[in-house]
HTML snippet that shows the backbone in 3Dmol.js (N, CA, C, O; Angstrom):
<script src="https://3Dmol.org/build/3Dmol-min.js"></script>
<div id="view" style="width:600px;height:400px;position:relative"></div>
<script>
const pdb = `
ATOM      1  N   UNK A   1       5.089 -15.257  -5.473  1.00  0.00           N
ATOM      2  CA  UNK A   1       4.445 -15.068  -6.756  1.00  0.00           C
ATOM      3  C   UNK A   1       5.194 -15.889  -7.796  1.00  0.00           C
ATOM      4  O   UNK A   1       6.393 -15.633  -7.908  1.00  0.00           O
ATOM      5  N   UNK A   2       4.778 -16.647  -8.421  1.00  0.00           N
ATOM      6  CA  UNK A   2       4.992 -17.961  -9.924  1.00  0.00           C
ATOM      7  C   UNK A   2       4.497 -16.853 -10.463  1.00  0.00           C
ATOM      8  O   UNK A   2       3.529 -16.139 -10.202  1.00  0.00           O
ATOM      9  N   UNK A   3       6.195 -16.826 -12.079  1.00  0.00           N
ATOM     10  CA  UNK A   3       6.175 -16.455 -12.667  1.00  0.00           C
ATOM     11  C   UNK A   3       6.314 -17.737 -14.158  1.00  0.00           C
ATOM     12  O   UNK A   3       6.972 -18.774 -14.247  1.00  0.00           O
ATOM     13  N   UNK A   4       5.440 -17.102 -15.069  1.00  0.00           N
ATOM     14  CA  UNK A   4       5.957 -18.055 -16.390  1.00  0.00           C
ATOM     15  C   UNK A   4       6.810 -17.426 -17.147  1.00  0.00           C
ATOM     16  O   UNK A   4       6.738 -16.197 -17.148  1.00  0.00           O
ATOM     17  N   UNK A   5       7.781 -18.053 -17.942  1.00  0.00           N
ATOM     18  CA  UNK A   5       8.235 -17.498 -18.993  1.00  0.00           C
ATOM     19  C   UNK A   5       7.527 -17.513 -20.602  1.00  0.00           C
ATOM     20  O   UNK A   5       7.184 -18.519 -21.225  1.00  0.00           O
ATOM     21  N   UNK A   6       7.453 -16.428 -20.941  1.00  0.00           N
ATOM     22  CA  UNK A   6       6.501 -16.625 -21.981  1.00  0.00           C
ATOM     23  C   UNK A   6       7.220 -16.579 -23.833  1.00  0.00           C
ATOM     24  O   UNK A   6       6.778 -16.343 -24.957  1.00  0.00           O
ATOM     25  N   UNK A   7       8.274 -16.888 -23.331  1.00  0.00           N
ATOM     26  CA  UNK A   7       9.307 -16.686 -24.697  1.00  0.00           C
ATOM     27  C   UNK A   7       9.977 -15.552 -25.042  1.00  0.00           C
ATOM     28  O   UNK A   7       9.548 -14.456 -25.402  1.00  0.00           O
ATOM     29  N   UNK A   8      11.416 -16.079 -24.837  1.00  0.00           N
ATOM     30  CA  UNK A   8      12.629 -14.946 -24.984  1.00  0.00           C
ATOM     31  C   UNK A   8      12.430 -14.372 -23.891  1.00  0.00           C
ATOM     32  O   UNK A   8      11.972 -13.230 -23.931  1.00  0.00           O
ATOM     33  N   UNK A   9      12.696 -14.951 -22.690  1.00  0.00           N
ATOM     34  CA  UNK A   9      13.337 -14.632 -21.238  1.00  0.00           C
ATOM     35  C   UNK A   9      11.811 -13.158 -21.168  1.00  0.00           C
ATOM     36  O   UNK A   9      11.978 -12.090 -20.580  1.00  0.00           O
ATOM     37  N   UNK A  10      10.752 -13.465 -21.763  1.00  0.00           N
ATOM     38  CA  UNK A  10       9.370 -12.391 -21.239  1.00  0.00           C
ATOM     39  C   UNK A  10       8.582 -13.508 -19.999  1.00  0.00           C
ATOM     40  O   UNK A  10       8.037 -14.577 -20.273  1.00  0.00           O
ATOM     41  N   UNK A  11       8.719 -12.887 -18.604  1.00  0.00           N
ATOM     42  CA  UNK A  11       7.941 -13.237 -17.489  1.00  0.00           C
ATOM     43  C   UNK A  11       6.195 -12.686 -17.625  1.00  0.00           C
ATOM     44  O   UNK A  11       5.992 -11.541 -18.030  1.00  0.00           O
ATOM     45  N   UNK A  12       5.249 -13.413 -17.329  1.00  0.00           N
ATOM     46  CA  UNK A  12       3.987 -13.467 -16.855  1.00  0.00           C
ATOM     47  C   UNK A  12       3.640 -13.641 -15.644  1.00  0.00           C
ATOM     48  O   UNK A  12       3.882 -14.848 -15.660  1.00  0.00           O
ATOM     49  N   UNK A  13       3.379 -13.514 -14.893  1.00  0.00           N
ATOM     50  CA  UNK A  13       2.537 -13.821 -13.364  1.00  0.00           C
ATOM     51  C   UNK A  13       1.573 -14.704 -13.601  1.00  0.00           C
ATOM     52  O   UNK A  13       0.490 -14.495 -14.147  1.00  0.00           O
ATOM     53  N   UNK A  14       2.051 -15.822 -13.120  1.00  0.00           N
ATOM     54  CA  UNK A  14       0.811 -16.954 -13.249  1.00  0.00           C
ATOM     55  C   UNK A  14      -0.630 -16.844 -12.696  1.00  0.00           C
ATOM     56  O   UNK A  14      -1.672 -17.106 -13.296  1.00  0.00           O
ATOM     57  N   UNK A  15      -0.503 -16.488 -11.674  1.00  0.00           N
ATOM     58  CA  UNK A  15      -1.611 -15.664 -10.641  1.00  0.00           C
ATOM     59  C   UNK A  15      -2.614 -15.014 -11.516  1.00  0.00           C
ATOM     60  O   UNK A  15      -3.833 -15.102 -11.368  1.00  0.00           O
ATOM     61  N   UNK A  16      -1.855 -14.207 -12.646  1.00  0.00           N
ATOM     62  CA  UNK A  16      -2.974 -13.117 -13.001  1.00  0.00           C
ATOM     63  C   UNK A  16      -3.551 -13.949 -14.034  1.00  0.00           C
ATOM     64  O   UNK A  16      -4.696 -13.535 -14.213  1.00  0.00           O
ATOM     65  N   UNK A  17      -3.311 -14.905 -14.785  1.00  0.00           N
ATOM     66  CA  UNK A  17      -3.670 -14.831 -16.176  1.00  0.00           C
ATOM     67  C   UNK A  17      -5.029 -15.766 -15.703  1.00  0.00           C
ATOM     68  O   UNK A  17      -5.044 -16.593 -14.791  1.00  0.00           O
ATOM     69  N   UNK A  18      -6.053 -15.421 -16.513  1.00  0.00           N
ATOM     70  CA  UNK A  18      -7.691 -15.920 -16.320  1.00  0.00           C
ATOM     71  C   UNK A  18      -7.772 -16.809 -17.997  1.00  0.00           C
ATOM     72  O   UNK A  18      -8.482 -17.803 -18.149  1.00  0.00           O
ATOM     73  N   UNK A  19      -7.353 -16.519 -18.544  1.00  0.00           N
ATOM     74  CA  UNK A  19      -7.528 -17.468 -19.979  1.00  0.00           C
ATOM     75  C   UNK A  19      -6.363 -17.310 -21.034  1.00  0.00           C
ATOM     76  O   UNK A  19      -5.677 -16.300 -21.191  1.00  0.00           O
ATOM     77  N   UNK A  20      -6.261 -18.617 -21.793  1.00  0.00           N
ATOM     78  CA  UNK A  20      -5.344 -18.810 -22.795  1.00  0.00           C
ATOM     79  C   UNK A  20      -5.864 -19.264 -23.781  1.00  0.00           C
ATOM     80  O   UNK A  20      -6.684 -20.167 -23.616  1.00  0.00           O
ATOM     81  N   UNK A  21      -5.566 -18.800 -25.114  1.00  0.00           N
ATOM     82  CA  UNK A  21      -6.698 -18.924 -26.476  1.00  0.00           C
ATOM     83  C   UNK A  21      -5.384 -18.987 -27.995  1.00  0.00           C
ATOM     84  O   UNK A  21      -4.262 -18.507 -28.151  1.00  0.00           O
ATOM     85  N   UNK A  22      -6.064 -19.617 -28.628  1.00  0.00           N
ATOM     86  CA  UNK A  22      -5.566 -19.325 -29.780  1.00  0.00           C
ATOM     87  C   UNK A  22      -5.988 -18.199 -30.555  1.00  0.00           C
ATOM     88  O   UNK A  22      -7.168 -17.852 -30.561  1.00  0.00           O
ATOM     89  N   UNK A  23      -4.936 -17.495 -31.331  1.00  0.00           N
ATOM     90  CA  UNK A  23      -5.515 -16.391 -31.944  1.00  0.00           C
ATOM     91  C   UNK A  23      -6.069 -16.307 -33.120  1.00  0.00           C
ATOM     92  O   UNK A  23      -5.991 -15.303 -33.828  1.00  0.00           O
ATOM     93  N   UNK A  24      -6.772 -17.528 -33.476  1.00  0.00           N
ATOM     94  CA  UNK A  24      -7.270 -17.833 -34.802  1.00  0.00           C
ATOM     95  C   UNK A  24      -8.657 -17.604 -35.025  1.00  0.00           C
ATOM     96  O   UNK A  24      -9.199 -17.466 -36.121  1.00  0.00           O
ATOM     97  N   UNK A  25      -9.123 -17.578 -34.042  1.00  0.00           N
ATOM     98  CA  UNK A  25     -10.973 -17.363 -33.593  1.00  0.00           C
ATOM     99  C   UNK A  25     -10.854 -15.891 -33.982  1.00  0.00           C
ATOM    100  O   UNK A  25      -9.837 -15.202 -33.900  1.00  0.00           O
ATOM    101  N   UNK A  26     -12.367 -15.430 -34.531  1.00  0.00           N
ATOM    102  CA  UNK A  26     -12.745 -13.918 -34.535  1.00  0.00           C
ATOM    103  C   UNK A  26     -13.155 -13.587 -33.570  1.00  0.00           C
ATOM    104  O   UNK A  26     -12.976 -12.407 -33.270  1.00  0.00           O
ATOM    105  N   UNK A  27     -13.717 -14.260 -32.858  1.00  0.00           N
ATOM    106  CA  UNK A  27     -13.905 -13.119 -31.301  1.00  0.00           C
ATOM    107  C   UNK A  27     -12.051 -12.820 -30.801  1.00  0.00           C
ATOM    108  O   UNK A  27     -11.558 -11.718 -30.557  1.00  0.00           O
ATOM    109  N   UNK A  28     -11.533 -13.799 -30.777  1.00  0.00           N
ATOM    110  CA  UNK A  28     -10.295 -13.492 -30.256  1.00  0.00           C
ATOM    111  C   UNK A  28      -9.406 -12.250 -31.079  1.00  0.00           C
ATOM    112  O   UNK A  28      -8.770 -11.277 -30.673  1.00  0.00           O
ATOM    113  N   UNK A  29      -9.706 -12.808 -32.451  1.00  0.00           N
ATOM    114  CA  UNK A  29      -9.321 -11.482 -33.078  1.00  0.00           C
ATOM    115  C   UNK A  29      -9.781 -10.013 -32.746  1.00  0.00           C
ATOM    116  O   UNK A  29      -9.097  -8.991 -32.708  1.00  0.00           O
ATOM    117  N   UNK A  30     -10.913 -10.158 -32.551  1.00  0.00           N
ATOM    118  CA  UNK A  30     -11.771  -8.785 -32.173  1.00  0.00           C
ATOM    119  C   UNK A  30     -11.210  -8.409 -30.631  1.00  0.00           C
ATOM    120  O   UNK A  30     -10.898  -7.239 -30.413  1.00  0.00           O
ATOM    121  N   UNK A  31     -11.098  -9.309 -29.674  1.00  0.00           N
ATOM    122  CA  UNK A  31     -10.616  -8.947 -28.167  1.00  0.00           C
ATOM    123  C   UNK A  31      -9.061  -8.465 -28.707  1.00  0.00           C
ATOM    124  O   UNK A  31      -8.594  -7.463 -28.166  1.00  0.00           O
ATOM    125  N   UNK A  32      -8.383  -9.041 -29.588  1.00  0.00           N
ATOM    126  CA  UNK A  32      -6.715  -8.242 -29.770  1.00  0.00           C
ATOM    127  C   UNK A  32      -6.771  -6.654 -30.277  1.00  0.00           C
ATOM    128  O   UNK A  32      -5.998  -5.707 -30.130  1.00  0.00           O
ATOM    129  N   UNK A  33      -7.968  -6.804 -30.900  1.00  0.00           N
ATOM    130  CA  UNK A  33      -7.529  -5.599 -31.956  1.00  0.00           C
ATOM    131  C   UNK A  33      -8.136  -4.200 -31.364  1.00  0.00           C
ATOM    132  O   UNK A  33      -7.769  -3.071 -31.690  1.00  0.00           O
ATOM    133  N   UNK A  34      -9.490  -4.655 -30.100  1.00  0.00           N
ATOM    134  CA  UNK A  34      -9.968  -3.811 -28.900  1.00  0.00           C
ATOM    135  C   UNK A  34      -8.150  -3.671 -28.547  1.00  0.00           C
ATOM    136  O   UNK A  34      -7.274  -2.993 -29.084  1.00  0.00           O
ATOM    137  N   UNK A  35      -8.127  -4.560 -27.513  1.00  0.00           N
ATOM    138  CA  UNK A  35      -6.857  -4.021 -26.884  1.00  0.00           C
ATOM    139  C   UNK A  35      -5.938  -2.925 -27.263  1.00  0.00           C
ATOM    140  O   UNK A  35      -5.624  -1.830 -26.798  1.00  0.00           O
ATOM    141  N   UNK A  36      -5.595  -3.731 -28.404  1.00  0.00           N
ATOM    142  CA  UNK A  36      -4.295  -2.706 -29.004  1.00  0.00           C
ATOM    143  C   UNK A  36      -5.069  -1.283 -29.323  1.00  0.00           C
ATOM    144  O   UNK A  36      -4.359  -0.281 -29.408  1.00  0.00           O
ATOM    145  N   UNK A  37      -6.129  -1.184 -29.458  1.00  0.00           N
ATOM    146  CA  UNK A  37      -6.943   0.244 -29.592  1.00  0.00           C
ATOM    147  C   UNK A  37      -6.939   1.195 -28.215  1.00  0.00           C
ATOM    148  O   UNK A  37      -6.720   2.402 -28.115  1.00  0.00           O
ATOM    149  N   UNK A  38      -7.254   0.229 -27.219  1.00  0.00           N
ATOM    150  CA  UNK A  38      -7.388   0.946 -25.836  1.00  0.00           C
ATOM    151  C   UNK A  38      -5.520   0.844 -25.207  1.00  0.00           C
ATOM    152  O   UNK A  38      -5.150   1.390 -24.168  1.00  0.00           O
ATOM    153  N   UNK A  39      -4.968   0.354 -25.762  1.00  0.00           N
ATOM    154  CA  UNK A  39      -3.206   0.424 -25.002  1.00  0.00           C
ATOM    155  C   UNK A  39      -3.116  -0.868 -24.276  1.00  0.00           C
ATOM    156  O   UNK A  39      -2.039  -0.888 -23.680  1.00  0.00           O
ATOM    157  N   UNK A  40      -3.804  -1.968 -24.075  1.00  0.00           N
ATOM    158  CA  UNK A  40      -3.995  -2.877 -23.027  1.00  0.00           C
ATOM    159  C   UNK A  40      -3.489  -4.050 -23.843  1.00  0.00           C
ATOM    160  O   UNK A  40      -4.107  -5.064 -23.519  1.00  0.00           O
ATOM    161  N   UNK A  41      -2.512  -4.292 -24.865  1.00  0.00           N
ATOM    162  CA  UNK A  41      -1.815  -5.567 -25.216  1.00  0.00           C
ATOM    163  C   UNK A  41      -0.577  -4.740 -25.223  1.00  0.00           C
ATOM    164  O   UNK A  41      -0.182  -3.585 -25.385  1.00  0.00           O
ATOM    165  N   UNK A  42       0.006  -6.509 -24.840  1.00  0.00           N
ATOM    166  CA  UNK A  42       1.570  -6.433 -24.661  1.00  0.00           C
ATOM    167  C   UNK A  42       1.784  -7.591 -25.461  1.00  0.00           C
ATOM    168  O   UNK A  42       1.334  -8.726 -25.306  1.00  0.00           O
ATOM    169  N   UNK A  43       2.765  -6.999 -26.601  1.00  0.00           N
ATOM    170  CA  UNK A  43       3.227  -8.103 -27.585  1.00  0.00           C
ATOM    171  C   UNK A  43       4.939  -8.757 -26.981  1.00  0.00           C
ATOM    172  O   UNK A  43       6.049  -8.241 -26.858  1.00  0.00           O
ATOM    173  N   UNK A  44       4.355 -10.158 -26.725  1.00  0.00           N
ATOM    174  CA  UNK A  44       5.788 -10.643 -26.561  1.00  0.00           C
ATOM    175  C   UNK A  44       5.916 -11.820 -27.263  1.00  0.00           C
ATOM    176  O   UNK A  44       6.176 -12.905 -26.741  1.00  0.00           O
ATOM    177  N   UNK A  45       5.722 -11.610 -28.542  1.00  0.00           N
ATOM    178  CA  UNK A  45       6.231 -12.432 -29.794  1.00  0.00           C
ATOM    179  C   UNK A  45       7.404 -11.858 -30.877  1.00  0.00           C
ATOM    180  O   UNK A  45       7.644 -12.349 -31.980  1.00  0.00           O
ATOM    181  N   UNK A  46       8.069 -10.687 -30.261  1.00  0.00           N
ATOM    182  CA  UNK A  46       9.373 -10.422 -30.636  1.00  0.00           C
ATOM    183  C   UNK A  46       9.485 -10.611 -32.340  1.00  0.00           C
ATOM    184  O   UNK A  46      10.529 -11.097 -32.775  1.00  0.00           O
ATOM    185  N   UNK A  47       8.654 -10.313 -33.073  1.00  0.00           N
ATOM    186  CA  UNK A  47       8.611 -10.862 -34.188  1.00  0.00           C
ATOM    187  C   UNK A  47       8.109 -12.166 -34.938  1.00  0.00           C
ATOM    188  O   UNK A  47       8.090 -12.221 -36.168  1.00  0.00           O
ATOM    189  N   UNK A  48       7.723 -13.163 -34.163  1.00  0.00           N
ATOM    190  CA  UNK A  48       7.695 -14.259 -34.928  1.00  0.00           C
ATOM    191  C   UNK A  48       5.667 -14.022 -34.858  1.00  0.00           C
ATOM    192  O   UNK A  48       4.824 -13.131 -34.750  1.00  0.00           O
ATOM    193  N   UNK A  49       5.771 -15.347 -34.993  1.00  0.00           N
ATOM    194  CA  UNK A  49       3.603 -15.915 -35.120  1.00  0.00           C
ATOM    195  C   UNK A  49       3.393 -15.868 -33.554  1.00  0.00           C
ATOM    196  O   UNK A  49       3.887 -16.468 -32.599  1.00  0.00           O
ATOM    197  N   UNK A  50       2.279 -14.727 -33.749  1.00  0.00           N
ATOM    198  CA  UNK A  50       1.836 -14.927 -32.444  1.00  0.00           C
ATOM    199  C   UNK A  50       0.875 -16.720 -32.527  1.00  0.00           C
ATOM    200  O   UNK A  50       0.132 -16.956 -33.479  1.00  0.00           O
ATOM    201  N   UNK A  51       1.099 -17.782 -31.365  1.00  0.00           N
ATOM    202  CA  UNK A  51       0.480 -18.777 -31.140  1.00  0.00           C
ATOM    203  C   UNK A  51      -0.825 -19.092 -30.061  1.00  0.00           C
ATOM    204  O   UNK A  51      -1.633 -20.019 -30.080  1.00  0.00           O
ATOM    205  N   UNK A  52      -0.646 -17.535 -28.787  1.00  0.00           N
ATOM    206  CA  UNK A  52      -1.516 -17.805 -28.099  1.00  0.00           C
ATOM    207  C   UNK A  52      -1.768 -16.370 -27.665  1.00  0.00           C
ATOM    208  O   UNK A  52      -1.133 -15.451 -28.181  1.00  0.00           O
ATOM    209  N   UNK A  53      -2.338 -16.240 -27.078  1.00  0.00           N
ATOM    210  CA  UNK A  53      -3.221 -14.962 -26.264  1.00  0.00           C
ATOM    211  C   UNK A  53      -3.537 -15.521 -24.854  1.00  0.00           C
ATOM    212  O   UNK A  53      -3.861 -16.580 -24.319  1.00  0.00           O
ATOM    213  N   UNK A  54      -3.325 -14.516 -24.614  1.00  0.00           N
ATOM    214  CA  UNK A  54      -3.399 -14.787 -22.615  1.00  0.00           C
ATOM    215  C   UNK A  54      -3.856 -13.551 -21.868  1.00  0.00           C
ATOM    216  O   UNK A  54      -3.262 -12.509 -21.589  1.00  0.00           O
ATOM    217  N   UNK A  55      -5.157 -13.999 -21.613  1.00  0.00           N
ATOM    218  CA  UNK A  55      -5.882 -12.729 -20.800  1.00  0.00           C
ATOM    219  C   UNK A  55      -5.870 -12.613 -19.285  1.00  0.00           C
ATOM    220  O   UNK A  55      -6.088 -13.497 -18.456  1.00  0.00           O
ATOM    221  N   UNK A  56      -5.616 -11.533 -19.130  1.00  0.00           N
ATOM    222  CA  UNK A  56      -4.957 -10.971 -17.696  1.00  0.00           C
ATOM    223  C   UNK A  56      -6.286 -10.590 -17.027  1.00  0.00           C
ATOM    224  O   UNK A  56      -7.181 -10.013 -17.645  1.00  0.00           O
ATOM    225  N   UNK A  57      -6.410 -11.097 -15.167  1.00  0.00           N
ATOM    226  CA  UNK A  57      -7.509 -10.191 -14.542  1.00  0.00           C
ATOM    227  C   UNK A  57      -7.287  -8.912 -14.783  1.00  0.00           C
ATOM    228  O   UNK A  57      -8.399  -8.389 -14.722  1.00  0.00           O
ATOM    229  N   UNK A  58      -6.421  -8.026 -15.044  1.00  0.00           N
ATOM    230  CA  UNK A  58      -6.232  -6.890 -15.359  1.00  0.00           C
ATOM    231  C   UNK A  58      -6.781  -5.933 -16.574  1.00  0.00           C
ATOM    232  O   UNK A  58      -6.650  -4.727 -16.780  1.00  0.00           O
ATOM    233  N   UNK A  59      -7.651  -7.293 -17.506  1.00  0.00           N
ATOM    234  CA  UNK A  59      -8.076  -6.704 -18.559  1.00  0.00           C
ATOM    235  C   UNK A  59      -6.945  -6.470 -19.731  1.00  0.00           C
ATOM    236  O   UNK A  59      -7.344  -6.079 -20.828  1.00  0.00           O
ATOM    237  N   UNK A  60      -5.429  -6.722 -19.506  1.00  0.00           N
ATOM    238  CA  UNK A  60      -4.651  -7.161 -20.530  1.00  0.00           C
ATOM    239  C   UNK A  60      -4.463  -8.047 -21.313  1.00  0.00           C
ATOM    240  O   UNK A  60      -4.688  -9.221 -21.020  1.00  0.00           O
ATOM    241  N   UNK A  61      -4.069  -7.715 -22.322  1.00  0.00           N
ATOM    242  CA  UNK A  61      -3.999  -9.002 -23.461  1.00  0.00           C
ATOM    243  C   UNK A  61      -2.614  -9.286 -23.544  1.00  0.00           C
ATOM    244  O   UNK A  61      -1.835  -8.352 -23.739  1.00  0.00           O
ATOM    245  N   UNK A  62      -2.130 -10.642 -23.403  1.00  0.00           N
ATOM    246  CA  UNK A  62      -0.557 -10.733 -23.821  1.00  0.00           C
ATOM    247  C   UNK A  62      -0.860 -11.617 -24.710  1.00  0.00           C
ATOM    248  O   UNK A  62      -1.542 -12.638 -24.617  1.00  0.00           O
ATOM    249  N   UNK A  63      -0.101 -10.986 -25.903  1.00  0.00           N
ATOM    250  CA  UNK A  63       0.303 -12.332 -27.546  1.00  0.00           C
ATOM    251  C   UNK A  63       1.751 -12.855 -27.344  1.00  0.00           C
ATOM    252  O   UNK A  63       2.716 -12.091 -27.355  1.00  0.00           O
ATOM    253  N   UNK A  64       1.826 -13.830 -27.210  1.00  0.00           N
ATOM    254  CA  UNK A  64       2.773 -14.413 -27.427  1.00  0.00           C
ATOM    255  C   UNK A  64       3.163 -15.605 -28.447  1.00  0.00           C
ATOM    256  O   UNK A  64       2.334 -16.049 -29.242  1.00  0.00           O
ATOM    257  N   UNK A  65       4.189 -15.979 -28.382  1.00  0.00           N
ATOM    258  CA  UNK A  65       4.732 -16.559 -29.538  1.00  0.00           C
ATOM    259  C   UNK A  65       4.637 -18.747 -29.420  1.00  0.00           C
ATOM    260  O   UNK A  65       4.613 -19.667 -30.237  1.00  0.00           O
ATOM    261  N   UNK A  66       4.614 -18.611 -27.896  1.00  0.00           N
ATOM    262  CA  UNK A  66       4.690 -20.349 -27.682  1.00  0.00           C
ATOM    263  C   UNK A  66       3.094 -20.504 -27.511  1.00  0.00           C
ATOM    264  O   UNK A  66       2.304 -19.708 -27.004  1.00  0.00           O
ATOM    265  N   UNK A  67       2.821 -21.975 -28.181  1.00  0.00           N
ATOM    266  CA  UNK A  67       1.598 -22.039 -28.341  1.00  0.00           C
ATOM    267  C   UNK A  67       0.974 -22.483 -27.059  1.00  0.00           C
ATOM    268  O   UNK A  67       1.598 -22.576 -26.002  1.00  0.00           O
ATOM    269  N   UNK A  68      -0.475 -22.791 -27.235  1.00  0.00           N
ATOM    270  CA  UNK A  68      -1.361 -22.717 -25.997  1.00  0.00           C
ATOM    271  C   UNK A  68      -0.809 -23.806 -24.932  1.00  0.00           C
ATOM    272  O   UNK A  68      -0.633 -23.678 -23.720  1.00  0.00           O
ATOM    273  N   UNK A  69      -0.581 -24.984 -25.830  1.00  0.00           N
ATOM    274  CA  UNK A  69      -0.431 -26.404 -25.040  1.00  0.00           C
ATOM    275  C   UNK A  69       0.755 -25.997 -24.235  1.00  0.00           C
ATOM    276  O   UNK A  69       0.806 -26.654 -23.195  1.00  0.00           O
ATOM    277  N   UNK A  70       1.581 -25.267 -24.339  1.00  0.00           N
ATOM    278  CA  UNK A  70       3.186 -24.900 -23.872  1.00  0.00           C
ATOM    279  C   UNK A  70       3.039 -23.925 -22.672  1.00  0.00           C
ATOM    280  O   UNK A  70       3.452 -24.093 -21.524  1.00  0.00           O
ATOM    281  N   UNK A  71       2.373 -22.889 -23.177  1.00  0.00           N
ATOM    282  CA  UNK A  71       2.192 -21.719 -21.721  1.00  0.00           C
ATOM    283  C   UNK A  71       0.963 -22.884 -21.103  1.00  0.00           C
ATOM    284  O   UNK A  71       1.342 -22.858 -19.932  1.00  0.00           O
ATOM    285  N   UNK A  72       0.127 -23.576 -21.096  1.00  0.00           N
ATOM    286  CA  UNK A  72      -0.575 -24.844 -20.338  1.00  0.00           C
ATOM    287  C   UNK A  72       0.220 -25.761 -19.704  1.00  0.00           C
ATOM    288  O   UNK A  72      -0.214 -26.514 -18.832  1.00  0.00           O
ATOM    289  N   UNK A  73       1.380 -25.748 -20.090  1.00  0.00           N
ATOM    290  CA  UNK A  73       2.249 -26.887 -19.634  1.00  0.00           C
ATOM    291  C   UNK A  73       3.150 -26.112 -18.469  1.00  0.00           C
ATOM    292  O   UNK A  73       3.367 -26.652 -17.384  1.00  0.00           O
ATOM    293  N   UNK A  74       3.505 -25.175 -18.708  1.00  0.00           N
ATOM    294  CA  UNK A  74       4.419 -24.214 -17.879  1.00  0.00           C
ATOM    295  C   UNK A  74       3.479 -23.680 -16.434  1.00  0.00           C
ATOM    296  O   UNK A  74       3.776 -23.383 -15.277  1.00  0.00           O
ATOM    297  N   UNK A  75       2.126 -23.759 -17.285  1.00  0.00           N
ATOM    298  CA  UNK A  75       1.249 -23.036 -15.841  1.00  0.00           C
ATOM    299  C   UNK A  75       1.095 -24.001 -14.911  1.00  0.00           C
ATOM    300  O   UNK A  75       1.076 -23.691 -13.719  1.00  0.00           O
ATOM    301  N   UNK A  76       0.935 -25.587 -15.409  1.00  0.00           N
ATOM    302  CA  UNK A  76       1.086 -26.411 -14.241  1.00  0.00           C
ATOM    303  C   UNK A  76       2.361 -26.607 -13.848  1.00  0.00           C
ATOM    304  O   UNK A  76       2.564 -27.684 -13.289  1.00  0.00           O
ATOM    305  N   UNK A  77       3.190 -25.948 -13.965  1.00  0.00           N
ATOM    306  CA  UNK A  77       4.691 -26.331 -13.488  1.00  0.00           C
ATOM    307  C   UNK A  77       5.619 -27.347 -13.929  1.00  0.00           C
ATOM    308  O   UNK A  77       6.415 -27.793 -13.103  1.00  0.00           O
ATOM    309  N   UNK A  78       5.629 -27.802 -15.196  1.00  0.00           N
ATOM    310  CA  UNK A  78       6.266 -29.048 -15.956  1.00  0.00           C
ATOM    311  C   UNK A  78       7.422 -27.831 -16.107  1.00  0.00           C
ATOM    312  O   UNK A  78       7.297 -26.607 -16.136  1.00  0.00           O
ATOM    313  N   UNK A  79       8.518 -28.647 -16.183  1.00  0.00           N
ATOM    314  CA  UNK A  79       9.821 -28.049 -17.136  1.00  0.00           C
ATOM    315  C   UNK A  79       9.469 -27.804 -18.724  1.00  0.00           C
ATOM    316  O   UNK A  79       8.668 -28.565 -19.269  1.00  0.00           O
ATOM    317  N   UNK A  80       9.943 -26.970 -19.292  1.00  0.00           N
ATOM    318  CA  UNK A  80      10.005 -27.270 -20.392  1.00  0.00           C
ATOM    319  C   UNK A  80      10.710 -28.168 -21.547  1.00  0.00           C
ATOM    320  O   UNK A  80      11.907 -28.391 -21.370  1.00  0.00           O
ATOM    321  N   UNK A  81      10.266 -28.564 -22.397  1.00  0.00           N
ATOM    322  CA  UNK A  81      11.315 -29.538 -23.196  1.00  0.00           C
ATOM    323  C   UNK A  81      12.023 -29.045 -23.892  1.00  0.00           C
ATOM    324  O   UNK A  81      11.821 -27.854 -24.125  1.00  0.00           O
ATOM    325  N   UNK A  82      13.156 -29.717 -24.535  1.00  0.00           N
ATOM    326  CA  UNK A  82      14.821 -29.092 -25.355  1.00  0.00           C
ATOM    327  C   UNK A  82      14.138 -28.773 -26.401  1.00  0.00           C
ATOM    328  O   UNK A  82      13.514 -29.580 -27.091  1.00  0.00           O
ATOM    329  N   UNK A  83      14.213 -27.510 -26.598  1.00  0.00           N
ATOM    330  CA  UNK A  83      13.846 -26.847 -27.751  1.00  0.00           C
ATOM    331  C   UNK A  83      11.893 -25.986 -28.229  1.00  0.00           C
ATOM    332  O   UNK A  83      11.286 -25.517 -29.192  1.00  0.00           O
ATOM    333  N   UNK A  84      11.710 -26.274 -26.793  1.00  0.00           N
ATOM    334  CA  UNK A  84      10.157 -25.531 -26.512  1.00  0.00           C
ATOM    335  C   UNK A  84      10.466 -24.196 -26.488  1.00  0.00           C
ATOM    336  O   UNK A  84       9.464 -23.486 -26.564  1.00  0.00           O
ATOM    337  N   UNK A  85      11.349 -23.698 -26.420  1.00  0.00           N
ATOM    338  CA  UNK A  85      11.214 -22.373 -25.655  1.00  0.00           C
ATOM    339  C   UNK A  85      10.999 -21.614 -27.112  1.00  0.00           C
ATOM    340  O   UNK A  85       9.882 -21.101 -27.177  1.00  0.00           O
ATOM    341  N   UNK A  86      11.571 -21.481 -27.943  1.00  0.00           N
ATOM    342  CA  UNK A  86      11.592 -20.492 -29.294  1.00  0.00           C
ATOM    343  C   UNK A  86      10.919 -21.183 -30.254  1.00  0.00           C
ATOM    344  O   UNK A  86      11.268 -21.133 -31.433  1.00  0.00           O
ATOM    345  N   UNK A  87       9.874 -21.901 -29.826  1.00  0.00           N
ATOM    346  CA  UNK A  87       8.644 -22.580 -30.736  1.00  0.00           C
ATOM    347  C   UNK A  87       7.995 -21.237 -31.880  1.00  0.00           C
ATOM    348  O   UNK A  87       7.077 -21.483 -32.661  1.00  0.00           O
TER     349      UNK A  87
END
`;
const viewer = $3Dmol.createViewer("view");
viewer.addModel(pdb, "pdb");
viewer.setStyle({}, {cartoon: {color: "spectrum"}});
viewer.zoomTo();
viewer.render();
</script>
């Protein structure tokens, strides 16, 4: 099982995730704010701007903090670059 890191040492299962979005759209807004209503987001933006959303076959929402192009870059297996990680 490939795991991503999704900022500040938070693992994802690459396997599970079915889509990655910016959270600037209102449907996307509306799919976060379901979630967090039903218990089904996991915030791993530790404080900062959430940059992306990442939907789980599981019907979870993860917000995180590195933007789309970055958890895209990590899902095909690139290294990350000096200073990507706390984007």
């Amino acid at each position: 099982m490939k795991f991503i890191n999704c900022g500040f040492g938070n693992l994802v299962a690459a396997e599970r995730i079915v889509s990655a979005a910016s959270p600037d759209a209102a449907p996307i807004k509306r799919l976060i704010q379901d979630a967090k209503d039903s218990g089904r987001a996991v915030d791993l933006c530790c404080g900062k701007k959430c940059r992306s959303v990442l939907v789980l076959d599981s019907g979870h929402v993860v917000l995180s903090a590195l933007t789309v192009d970055s958890v895209a870059t990590r899902l095909a297996g690139a290294e990350p670059t000096h200073g990507e990680e706390e984007e």
